[in-house]
C-alpha positions in Angstrom: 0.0 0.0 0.0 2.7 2.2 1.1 4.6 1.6 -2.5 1.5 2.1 -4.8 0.8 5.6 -2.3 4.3 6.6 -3.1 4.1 6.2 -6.3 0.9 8.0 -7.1 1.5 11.0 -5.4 4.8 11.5 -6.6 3.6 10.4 -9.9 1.2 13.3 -9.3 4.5 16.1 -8.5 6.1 15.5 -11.7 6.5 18.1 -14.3 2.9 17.1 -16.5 0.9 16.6 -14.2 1.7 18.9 -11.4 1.4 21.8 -14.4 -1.5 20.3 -15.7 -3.2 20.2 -11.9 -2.3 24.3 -11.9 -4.1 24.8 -15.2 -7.3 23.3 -14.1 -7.5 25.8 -10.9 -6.7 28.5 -12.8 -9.8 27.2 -14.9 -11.7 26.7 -12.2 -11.0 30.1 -10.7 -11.7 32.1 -14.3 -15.0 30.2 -15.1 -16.5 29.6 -11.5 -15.2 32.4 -9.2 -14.5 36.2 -9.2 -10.9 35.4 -8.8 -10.1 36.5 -12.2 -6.6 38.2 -11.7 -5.4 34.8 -9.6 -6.7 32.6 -12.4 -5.0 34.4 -14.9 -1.9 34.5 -12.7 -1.8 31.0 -12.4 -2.5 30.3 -16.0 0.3 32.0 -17.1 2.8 30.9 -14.4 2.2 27.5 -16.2 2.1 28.1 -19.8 5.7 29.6 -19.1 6.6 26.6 -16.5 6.2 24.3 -19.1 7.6 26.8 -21.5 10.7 26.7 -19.8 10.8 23.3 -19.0 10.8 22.2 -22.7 13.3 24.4 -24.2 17.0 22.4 -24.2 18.8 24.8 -22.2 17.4 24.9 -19.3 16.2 21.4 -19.3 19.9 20.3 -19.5 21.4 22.4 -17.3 19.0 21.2 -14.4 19.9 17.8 -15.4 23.5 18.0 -16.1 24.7 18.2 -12.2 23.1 15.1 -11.3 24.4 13.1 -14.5 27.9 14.3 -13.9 28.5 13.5 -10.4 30.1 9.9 -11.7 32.5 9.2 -14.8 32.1 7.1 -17.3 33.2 3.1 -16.2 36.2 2.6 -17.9 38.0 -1.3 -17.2 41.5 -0.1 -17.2 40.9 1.7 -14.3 39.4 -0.5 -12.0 40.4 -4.1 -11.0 38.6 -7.1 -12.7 35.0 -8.0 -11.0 32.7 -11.0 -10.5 29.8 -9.5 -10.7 28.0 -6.4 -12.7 24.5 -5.8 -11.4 22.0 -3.7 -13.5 19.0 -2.5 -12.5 15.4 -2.4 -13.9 13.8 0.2 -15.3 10.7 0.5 -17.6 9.5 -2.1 -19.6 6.8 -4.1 -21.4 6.9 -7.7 -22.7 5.6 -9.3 -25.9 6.5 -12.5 -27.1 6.4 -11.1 -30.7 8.5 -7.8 -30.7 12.5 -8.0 -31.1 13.5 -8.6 -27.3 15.3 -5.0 -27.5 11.6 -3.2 -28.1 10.4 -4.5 -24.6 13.2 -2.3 -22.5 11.4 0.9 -22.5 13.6 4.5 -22.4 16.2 4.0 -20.0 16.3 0.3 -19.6 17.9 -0.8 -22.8 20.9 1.8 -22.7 21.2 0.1 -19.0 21.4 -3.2 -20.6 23.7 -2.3 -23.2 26.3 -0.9 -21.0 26.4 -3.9 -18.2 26.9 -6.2 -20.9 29.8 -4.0 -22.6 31.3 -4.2 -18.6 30.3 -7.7 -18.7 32.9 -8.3 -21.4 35.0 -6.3 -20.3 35.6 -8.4 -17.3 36.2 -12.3 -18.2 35.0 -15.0 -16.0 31.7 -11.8 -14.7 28.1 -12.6 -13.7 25.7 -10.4 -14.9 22.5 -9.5 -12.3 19.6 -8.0 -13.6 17.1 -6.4 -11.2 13.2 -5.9 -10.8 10.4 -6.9 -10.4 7.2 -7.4 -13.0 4.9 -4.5 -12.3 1.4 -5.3 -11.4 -0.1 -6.1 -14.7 2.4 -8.0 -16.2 3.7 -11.8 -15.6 7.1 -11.0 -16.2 9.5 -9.3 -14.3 11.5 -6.2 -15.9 14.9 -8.8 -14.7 13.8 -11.5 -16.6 12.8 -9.2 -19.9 16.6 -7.4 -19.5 17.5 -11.1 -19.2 16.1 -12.2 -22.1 17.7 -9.0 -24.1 20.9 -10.4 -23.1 21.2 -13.4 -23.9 19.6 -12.6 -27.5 22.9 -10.2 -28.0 25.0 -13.4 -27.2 25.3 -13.5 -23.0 24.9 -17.0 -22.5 22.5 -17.8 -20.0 24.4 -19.6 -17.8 26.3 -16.2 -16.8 22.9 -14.5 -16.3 21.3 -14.0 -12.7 18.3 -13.1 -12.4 16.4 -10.5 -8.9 13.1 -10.5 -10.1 11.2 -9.7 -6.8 12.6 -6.2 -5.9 9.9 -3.1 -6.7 12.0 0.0 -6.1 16.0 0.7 -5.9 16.3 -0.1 -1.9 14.8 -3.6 -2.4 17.5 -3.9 -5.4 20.3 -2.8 -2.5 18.9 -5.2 -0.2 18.7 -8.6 -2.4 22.0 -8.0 -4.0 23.7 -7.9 -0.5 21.8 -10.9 -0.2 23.2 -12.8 -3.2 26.9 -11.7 -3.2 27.9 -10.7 0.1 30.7 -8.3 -0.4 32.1 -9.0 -3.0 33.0 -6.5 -5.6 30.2 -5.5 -8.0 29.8 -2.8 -10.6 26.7 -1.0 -10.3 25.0 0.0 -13.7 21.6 2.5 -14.0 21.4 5.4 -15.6 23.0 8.5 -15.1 20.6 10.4 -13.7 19.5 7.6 -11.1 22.9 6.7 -9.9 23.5 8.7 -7.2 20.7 7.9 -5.8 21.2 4.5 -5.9 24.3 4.8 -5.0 23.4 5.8 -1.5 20.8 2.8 -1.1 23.7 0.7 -2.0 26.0 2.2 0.7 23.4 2.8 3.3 23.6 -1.8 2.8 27.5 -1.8 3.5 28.6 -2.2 0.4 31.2 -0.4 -2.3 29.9 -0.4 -6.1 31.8 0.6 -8.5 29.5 2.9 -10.6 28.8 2.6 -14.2 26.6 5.6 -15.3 24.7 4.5 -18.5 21.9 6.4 -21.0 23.3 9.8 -20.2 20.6 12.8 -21.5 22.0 16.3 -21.4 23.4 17.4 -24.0 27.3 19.2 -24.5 28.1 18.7 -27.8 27.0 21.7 -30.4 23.4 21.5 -31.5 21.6 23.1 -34.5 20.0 26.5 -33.5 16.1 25.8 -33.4 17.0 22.5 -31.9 18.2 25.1 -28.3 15.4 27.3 -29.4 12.2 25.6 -29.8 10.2 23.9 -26.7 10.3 19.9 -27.3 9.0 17.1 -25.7 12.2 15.5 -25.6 13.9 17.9 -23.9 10.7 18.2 -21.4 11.6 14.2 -20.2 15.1 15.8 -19.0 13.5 18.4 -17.2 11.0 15.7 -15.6 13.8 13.4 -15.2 15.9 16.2 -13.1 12.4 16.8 -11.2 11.7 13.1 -10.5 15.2 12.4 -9.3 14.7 15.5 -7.2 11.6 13.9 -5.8 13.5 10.8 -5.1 16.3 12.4 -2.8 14.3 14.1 -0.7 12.3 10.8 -0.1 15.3 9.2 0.6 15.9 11.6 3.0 12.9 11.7 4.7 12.9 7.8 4.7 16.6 7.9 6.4 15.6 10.3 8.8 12.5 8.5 10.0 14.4 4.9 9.9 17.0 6.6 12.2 13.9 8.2 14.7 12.4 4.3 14.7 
């Protein structure tokens, strides 16, 4: 209960929603009320909010600090591991797509970089993490899974965690599996930090591997900085949801240490 309430409200906070929610009062206060100067107040603040939000450089530079808190994973500079652990993200699963088309957004860039670590380290297991969301039979570890092993992982070097639903579960069952042994820890960019701190707050030292990074440094054409795009409205939400997710963590940390 306390996963699915945590999930709809802050499903409710991000960027779409939370500007679409301050539309509707505004509506509600021109059409209904005599609050006519609030309404129109709020209206705008909105329309520029998501203004804002969609244009590339201000999208990127919100999410830029959190992607760039970690480098790259390069082999040479670490020692060889045993284990590279990737984590679940979005997903769907049918039997008659590609297996690639069933890792939704940031999953399959996930994939694609443990198993790039994966051969970059002979002899590795690769974990995949998460569970199947409440409508679907399979878990998003067993659907990463399957991606591998379709790109040549053979199976027998493929663990699966497919009961975790959120990043702190993930922590937990991996401590579970491998002790403390070294692992390296692949999600995306943006994520990382985050889970970074779940995976310390267990005892243990990944090595992290920031994959399907979003904001952009290299030169772009002009309109492309210029003109509002969805695309560059998903960084924005990504910054905001990340944001979202810290704080939680916080207040979770702070209430596990009061208990």
């Amino acid at each position: 209960m306390l996963f699915i309430l945590k999930k709809t409200v802050g499903g409710l906070l991000l960027p779409l929603p939370f500007i679409l929610l301050i539309m509707a009062f505004a509506l509600v206060l021109l059409w209904m009320t005599r609050w006519q100067k609030t309404g129109k107040v709020c209206f705008s603040l909105s329309w520029l909010l998501l203004l804002l939000l969609s244009l590339q450089p201000v999208a990127d530079s919100l999410l830029r600090p959190i992607e760039s808190e970690y480098p790259t994973y390069q082999p040479q500079a670490h020692p060889p591991v045993k284990y590279v652990v990737v984590l679940g993200g979005g997903y769907t699963f049918n039997p008659d797509w590609a297996p690639s088309s069933n890792l939704i957004s940031n999953s399959l860039p996930r994939v694609a970089e443990g198993i790039r670590i994966y051969r970059a380290n002979p002899g590795a297991k690769l974990i995949f993490t998460g569970g199947a969301a409440m409508t679907n039979p399979v878990s998003s570890a067993a659907v990463a899974g399957k991606v591998a092993e379709s790109l040549g992982v053979p199976e027998s070097d493929i663990l699966l965690l497919d009961k975790p639903k959120d990043t702190h579960e993930e922590s937990q069952q991996v401590k579970m599996l491998i002790g403390q042994q070294p692992f390296v820890l692949v999600t995306s960019a943006n994520h990382l930090p985050r889970a970074m701190i779940f995976f310390h707050q267990q005892g243990l030292s990944p090595i992290p591997a920031p994959a399907n990074q979003l904001a952009i440094d290299s030169p772009l054409n002009p309109w492309e900085r210029t003109l509002p795009q969805a695309l560059y409205f998903s960084h924005s939400e990504r910054a905001w949801y990340e944001t979202l997710g810290r704080a939680w963590q916080w207040l979770s940390r702070d209430k596990a240490a009061a208990d």
